[in-house]
C-alpha positions in Angstrom: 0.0 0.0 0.0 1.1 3.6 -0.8 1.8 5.7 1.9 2.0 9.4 1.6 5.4 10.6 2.2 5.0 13.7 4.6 3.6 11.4 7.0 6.0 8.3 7.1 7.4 7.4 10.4 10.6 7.4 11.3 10.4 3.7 11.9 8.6 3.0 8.8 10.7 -0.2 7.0 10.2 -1.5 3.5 9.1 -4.9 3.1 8.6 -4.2 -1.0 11.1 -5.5 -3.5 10.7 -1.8 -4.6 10.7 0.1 -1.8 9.6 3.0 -4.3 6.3 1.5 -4.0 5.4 2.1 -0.7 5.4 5.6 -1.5 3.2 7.7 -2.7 4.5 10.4 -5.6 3.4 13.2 -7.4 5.7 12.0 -10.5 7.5 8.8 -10.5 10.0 8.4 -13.1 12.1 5.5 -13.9 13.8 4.6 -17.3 12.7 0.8 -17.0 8.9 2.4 -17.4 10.3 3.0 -21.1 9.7 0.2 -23.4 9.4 -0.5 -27.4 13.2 1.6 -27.9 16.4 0.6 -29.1 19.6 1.9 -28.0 20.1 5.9 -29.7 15.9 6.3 -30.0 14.8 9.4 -29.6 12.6 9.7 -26.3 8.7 11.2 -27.3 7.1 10.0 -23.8 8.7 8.8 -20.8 5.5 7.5 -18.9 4.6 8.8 -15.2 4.6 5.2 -13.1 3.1 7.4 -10.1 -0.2 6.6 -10.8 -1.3 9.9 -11.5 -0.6 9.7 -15.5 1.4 12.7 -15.5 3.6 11.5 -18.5 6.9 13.7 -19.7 6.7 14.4 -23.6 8.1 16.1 -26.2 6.4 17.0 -28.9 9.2 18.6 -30.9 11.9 15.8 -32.5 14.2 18.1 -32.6 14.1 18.5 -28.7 13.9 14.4 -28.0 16.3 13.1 -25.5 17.7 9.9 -26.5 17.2 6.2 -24.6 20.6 4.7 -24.0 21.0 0.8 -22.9 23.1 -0.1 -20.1 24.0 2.9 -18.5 23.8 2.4 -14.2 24.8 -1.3 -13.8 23.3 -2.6 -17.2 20.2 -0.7 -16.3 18.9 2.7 -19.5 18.9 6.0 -18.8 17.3 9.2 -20.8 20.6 10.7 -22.2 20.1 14.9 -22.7 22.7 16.6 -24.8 24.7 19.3 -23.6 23.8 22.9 -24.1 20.9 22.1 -26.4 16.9 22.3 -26.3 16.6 18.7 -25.2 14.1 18.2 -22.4 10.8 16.2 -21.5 7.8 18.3 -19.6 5.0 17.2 -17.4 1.7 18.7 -17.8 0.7 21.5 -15.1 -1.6 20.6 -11.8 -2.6 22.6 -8.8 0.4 24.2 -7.1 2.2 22.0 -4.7 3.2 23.1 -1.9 6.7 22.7 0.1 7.7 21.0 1.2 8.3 18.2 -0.8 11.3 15.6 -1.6 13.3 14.6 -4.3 15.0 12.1 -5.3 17.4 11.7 -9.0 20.0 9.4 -10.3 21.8 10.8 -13.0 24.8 13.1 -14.2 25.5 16.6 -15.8 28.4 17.8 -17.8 30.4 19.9 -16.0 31.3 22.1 -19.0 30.2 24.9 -21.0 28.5 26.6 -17.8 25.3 26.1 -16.0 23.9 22.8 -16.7 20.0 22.1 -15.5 19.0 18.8 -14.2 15.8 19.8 -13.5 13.0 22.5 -13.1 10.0 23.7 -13.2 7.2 24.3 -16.0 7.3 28.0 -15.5 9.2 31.1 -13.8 6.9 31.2 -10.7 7.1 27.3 -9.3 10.1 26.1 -9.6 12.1 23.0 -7.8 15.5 23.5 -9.6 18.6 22.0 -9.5 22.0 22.9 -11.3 25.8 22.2 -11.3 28.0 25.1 -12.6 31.1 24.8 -14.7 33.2 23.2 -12.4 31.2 20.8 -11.5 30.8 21.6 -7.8 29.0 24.5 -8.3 25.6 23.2 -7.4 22.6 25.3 -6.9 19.0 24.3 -5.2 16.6 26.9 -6.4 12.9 27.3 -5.4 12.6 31.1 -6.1 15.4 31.8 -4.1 18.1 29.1 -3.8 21.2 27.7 -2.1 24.9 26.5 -3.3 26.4 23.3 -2.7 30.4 23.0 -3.0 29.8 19.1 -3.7 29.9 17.4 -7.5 26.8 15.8 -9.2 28.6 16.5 -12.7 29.1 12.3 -12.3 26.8 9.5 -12.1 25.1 9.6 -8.4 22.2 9.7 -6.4 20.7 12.8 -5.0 17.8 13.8 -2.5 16.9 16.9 -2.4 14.1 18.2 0.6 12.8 21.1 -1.1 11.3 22.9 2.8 12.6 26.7 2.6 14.9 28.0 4.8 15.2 24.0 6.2 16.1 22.9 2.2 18.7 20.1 2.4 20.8 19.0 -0.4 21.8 14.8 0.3 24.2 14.1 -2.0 25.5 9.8 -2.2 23.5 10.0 0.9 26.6 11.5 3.1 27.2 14.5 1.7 25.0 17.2 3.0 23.9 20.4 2.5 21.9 22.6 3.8 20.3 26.7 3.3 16.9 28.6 2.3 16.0 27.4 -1.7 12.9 29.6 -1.2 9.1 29.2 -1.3 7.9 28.3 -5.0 5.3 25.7 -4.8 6.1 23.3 -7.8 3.4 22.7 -10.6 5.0 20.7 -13.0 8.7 19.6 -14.4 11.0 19.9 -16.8 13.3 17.2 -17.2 16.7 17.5 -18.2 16.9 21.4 -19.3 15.7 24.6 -17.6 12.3 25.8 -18.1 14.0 29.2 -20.1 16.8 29.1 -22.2 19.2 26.1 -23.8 20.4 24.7 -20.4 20.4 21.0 -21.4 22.3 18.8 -18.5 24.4 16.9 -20.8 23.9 13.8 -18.5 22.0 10.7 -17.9 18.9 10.5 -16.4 17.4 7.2 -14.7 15.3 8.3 -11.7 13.4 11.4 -11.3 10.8 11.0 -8.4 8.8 13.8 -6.4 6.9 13.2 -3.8 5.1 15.6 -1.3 6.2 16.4 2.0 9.3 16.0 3.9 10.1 12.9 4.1 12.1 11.6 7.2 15.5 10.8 7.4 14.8 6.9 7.7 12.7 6.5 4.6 15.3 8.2 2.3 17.7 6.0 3.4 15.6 3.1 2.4 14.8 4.4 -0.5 19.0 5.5 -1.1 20.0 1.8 -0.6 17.7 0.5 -2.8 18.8 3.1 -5.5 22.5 2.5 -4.7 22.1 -1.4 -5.2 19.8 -1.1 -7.9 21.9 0.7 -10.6 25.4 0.3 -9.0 26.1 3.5 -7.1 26.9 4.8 -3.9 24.8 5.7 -1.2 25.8 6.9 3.0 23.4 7.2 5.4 22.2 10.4 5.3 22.1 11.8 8.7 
């Protein structure tokens, strides 16, 4: 059974095989959901697995990602190219409110400036996250934002707790940050690019989940593990 995730206990422990399903999500991405592409296919629809059908498209070819086999421990990811229009948007719902919690596994290039894992659907709700040209220069943005010194231009696992001036940036699960990424409410996301301007990540992209509230420190770890194991990355507790 799904359980909404601002309310999960402390003590809360999966007995799933997918401990993503005792969750429940506002979007729920995860590139196994893809199917019928070959390696190099351009991406039109990666389907919305939350239950809620909120699917990421792409209408335009042009702006496609791609599908790319055997990426994270012989599991796909949605590849983005650097710099360029790729991307892949949800449709809009009600404004959600913060605080809410994130969770990715992928990459960005670490060159040619500001590269956009994810955003928002517009100017005014945004759950953002960058890494600058270094590589260490990340940024968690909600209308106002924070900076990280830590790198998530390689392959990785991040939780983000989008919860204003409480924000927290969980990087591998040990590395943490914290500081104010503002108030937006989030209605919508844009996968891979920023919402304005050719900001494309460069990276892969396996996981993308939302899911509202703050959830505790015990079910992200769960939930880190299992990503860790899953597609053969790291993960620290996160304290």
């Amino acid at each position: 059974m799904s359980r909404f995730a601002g309310i999960l206990a402390s003590s809360h422990v999966s007995s799933a095989s997918n401990p993503l399903d005792d969750y429940s999500w506002a979007w729920r991405f995860e590139s196994d959901s893809i199917v019928g592409l070959a390696d190099a296919d351009a991406v039109a629809t990666w389907p919305d697995t939350s239950g809620n059908g909120r699917d990421a498209t792409q209408t335009t070819p042009a702006d496609r990602p791609t599908y790319r086999t055997g990426i994270y421990n012989g599991k796909p990811a949605v590849r983005f190219v650097d710099a360029s229009e790729d991307r892949l948007v949800t449709g809009s719902i009600t404004a959600l409110p913060q605080p809410n919690t994130v969770f990715l596994v992928g990459s960005a290039q670490s060159t040619n400036g500001l590269k956009v894992l994810f955003d928002g659907i517009n100017i005014n709700n945004r759950h953002y996250l960058d890494v600058g040209a270094n590589g260490t220069d990340t940024q968690v943005f909600a209308g106002q934002g924070f900076n990280a010194d830590t790198d998530i231009a390689t392959a990785g696992i991040r939780c983000i707790r989008f919860d204003g001036t409480s924000s927290r940036l969980w990087n591998g699960g040990g590395a943490s940050f914290a500081g104010n990424s503002g108030s937006h409410s989030v209605t919508g996301l844009t996968i891979g690019n920023r919402v304005t301007l050719p900001r494309g990540c460069g990276g892969d992209i396996a996981v993308l989940c939302l899911a509202p509230g703050a959830m505790a420190l015990a079910d992200i770890n769960i939930i880190g593990d299992y990503l860790a194991t899953t597609y053969g990355l790291t993960w620290s507790t996160a304290t």
